[in-house]
ZAVO-841781 format. One record per atom (N, C-alpha, C): residue in one letter; x, y, z. Coordinates in steps of 0.05 Angstrom, whole numbers, plus 32768, in hexadecimal, padded with zeros to 4 digits. Example, Ala and Ser with C-alpha at 12.3 -4.5 7.8 and 13.67 -1.06 7.14 Angstrom:
BEGIN
A81087F8E809C/A80F67FA6809C/A81087FBE809C/S81017FD3808E/S81117FEB808F/S81028001809D/
//
This chain:
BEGIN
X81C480E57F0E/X81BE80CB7F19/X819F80C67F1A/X818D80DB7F26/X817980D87F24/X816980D67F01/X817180E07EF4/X816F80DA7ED9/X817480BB7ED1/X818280B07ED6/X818A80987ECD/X817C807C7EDB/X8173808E7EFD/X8160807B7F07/X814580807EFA/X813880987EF4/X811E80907EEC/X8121807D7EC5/X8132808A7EB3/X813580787EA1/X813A805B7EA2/X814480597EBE/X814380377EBF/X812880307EC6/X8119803A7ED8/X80FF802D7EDE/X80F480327ECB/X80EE80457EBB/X80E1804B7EA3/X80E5802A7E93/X80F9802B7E87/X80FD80167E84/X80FA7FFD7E87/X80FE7FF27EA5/X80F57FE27EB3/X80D37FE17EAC/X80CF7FED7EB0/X80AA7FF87EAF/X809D7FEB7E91/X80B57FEA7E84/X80A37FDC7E63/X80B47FBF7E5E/X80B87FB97E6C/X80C47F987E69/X80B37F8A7E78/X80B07F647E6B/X80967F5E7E6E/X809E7F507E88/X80AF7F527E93/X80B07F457EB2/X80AE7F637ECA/X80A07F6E7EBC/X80A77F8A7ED2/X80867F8A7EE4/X80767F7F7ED9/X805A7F757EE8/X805A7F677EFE/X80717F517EFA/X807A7F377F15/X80867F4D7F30/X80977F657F22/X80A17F6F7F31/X808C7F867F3E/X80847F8A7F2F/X80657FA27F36/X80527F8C7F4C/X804A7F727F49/X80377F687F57/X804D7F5A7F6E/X805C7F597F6F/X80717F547F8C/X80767F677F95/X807B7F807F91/X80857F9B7FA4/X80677FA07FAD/X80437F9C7FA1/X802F7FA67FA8/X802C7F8E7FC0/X803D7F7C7FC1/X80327F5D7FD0/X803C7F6C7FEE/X80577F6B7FF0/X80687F6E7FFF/X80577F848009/X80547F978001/X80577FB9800C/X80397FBB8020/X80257FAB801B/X80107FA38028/X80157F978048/X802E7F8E8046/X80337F838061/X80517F838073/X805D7F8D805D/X80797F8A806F/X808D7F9F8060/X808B7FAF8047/X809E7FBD8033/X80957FD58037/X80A07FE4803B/X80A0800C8041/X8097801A8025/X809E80068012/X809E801C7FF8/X808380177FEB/X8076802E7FE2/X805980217FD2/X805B80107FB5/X8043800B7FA7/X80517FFF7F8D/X8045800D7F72/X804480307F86/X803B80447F72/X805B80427F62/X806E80457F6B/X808780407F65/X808B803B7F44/X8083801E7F4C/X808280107F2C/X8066800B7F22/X8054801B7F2C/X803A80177F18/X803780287F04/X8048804A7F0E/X8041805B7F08/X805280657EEB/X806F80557EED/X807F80587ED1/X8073803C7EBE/X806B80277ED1/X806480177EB8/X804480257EA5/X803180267EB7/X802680387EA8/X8028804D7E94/X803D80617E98/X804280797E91/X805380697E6D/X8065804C7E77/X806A803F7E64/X8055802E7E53/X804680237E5D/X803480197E4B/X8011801E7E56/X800980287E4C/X7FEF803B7E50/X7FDC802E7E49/X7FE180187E39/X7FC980087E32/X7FC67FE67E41/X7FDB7FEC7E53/X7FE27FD87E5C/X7FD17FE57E82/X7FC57FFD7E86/X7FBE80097E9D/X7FB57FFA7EAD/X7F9C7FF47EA1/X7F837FE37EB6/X7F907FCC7EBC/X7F997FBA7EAF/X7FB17F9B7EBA/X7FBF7FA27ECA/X7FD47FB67EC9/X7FE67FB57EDD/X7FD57FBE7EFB/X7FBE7FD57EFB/X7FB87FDB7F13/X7FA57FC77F17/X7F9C7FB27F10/X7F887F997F10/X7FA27F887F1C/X7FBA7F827F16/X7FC87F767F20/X7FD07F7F7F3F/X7FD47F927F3C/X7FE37FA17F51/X7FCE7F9F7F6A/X7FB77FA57F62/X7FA57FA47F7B/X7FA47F867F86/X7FA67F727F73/X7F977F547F7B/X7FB07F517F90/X7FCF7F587F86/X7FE77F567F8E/X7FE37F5E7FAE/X7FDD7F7C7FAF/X7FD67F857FC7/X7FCC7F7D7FDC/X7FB07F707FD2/X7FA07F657FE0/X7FAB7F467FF1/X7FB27F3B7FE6/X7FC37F277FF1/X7FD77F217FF6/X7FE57F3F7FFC/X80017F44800D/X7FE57F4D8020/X7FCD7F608025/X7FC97F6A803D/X7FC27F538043/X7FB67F3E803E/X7FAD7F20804F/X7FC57F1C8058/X7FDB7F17805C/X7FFD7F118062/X7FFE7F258072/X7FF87F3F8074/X7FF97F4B8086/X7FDF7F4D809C/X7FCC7F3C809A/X7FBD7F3A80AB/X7FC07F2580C0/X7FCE7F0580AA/X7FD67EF380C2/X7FEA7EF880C8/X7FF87F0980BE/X800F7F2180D2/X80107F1F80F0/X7FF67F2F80EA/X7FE77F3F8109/X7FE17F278117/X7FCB7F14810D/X7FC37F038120/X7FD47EEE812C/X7FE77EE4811A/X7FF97ED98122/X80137ED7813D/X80127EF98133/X802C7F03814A/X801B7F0A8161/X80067F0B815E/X7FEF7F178171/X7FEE7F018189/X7FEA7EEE8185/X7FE27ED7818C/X80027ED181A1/X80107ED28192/X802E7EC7819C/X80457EDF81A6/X803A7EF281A9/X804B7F0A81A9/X803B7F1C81BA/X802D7F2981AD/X80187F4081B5/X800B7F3881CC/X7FF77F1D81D3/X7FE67F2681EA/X7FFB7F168204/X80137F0F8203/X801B7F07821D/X80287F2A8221/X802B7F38821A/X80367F538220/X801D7F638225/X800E7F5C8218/X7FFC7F72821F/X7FF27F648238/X7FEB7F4A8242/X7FE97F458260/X80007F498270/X80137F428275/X801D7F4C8283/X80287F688285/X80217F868276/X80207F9E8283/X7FFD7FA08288/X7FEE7F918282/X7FCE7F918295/X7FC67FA18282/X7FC67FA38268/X7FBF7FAA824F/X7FA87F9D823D/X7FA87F828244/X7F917F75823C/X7F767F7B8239/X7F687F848247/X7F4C7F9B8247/X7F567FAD8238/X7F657FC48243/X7F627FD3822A/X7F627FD1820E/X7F797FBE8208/X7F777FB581E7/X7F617FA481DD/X7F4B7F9881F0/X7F337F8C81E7/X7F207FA981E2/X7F1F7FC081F4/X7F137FD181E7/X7F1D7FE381D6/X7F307FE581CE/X7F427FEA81B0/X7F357FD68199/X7F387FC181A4/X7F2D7FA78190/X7F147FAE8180/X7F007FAB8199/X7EE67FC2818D/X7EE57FD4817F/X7EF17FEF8187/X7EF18001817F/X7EFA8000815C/X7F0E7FF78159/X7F1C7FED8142/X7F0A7FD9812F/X7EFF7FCC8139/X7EF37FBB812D/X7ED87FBD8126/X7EC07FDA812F/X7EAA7FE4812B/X7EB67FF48111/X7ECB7FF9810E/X7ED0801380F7/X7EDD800780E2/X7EE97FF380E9/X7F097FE180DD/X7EF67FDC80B9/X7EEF7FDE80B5/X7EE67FDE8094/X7EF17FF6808A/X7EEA80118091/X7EEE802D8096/X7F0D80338092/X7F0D802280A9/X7F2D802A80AD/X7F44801A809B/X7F3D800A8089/X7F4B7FF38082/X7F428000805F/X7F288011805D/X7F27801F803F/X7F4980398041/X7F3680468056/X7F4480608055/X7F63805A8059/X7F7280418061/X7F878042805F/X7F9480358040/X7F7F80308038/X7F85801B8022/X7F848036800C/X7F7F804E8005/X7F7C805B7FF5/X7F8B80757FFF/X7F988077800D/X7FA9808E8020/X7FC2807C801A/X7FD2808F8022/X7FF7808F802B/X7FFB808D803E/X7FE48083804D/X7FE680758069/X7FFC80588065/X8003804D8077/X800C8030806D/X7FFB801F807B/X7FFA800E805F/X7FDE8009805B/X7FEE7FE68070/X800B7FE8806D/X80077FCA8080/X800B7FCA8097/X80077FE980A8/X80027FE680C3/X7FDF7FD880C5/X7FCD7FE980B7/X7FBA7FDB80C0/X7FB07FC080B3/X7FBD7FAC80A3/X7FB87F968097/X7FBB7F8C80B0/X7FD77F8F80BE/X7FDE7F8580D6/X7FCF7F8980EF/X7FC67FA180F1/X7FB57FAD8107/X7F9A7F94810B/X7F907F9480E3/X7F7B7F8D80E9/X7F7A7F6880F7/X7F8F7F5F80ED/X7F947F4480F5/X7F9B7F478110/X7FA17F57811D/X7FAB7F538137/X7F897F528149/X7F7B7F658140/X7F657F6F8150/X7F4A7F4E8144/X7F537F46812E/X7F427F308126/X7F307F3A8115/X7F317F52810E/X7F1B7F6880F7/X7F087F4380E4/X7EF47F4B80E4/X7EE67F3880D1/X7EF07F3880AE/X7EFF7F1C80B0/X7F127F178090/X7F007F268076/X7EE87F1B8078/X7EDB7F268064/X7ED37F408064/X7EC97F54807B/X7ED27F748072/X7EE97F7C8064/X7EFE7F70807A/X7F237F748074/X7F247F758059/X7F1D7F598054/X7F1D7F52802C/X7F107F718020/X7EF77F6E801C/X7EE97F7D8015/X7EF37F9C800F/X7EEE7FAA802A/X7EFD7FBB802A/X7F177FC5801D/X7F2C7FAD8026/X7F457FAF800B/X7F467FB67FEC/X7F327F9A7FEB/X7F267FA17FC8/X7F287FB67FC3/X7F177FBF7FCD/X7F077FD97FC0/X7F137FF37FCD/X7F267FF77FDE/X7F3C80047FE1/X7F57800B7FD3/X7F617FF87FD4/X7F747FEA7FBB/X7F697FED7F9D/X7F567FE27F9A/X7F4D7FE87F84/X7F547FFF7F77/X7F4080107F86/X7F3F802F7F7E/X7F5980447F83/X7F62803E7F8F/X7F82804D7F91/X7F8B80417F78/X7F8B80257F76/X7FA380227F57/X7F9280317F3F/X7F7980277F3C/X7F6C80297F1F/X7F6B80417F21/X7F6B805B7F32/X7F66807B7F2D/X7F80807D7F28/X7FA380797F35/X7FB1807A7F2D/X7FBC80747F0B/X7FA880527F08/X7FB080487EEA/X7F9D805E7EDD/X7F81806A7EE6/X7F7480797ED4/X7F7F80997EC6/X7F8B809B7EE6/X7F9480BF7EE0/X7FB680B27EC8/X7FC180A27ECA/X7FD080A57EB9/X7FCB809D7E98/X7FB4808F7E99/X7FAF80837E7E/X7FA580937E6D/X7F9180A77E79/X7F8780C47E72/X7F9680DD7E6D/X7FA880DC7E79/X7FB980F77E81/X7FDC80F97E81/X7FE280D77E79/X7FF780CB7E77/X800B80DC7E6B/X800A80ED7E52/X802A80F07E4A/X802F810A7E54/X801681227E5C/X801F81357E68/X803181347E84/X801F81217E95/X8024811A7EAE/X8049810A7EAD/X804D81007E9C/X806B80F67E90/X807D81047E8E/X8076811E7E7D/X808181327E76/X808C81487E88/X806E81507EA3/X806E81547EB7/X8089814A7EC7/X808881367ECA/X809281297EDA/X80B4812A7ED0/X80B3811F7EB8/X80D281217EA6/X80DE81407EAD/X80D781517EAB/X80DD816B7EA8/X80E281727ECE/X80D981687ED9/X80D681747EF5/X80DE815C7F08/X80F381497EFE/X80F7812F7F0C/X810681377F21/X811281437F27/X8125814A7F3F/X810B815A7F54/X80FA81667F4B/X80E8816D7F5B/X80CD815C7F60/X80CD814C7F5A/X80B881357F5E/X80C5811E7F6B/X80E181197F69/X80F5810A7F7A/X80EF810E7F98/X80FB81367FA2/X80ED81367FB5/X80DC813D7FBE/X80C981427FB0/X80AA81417FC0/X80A481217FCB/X80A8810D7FB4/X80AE80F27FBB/X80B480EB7FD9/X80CD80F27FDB/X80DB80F37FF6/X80CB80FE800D/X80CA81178009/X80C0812A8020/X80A181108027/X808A810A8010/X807B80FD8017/X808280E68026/X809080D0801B/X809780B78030/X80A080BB8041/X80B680D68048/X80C280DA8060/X80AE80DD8073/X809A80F68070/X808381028080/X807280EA8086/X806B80D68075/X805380C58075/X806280AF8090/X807D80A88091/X8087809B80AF/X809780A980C3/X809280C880BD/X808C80D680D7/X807280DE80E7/X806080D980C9/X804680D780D1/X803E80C280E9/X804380AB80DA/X803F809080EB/X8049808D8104/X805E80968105/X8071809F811E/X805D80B18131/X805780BE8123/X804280D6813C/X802E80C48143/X802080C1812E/X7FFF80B18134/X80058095814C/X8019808A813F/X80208064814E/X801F8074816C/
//
């Protein structure tokens, strides 16, 4: 079975509507979707190699404006949700100096989640909640996003059919390391939250 799923995405991965689906799973996953859109960047690449830099050029811009969606996420529910709870348990002060705190580093923190297996749409949301300045937020993303896809599109465009082969040969064991990672990464979140 697992055979037949990666041959389908493989597949999937070289048909010319599989980009719409690559730049909607990178949209979504920025703000509200569990799954990354290493997913499908990583067989479409592995499928078309000269097609690298576009898809992770796509994938990032994609990204980037699911994390804006996940920023008026934050501010949104913040506004209408978040600060009547946080006043009435007398929480208010403290989450203004959270606010600070978050918001002296929040460039920092908004790279390093953007290039980690962190999820990256707790803090799109974080940052909208706390009011992080749009144009770090932006910024930061860019060039976060950025660099996670294009080293991903780079290490495969360079290193592509071994890394395939790799992978073909050892699919049931890259399946779950797969697993074990996403599992760990929202037990992670679980500890840290």
């Amino acid at each position: 079975m697992l055979r037949r799923l990666y041959d389908w995405t493989m597949d999937l991965a070289s048909r010319k509507n599989a980009v719409w689906a690559l730049c909607a799973v990178a949209f979504v996953e920025s703000s509200v979707f569990p799954i990354p859109p290493d997913i499908l960047l990583i067989p479409m690449v592995l499928a078309a190699r000269d097609r690298a830099w576009r898809y992770a050029a796509m994938c990032t811009i994609a990204s980037v404006l699911g994390g804006m969606l996940g920023y008026a996420i934050g501010a949104g529910l913040y506004e209408s949700v978040g600060r009547p709870i946080l006043e009435f348990y007398g929480y208010a002060a403290k989450f203004s100096d959270f606010t600070a705190r978050y918001n002296e580093y929040g460039g920092w923190i908004v790279f390093i989640a953007g290039v980690t297996p962190f999820p990256y749409k707790v803090i799109t949301i974080a940052s909208g909640v706390t009011e992080l300045d749009l144009t770090t937020f932006t910024g930061a993303s860019v060039l976060a996003r950025g660099l996670r896809f294009f080293v991903v599109a780079a290490l495969l465009y360079f290193f592509g059919p071994p890394i395939r082969d790799f992978i073909e040969k050892r699919l049931g064991l890259m399946f779950a390391v797969f697993c074990v990672l996403l599992v760990g990464g929202f037990i992670l979140l679980k500890v840290v939250a």
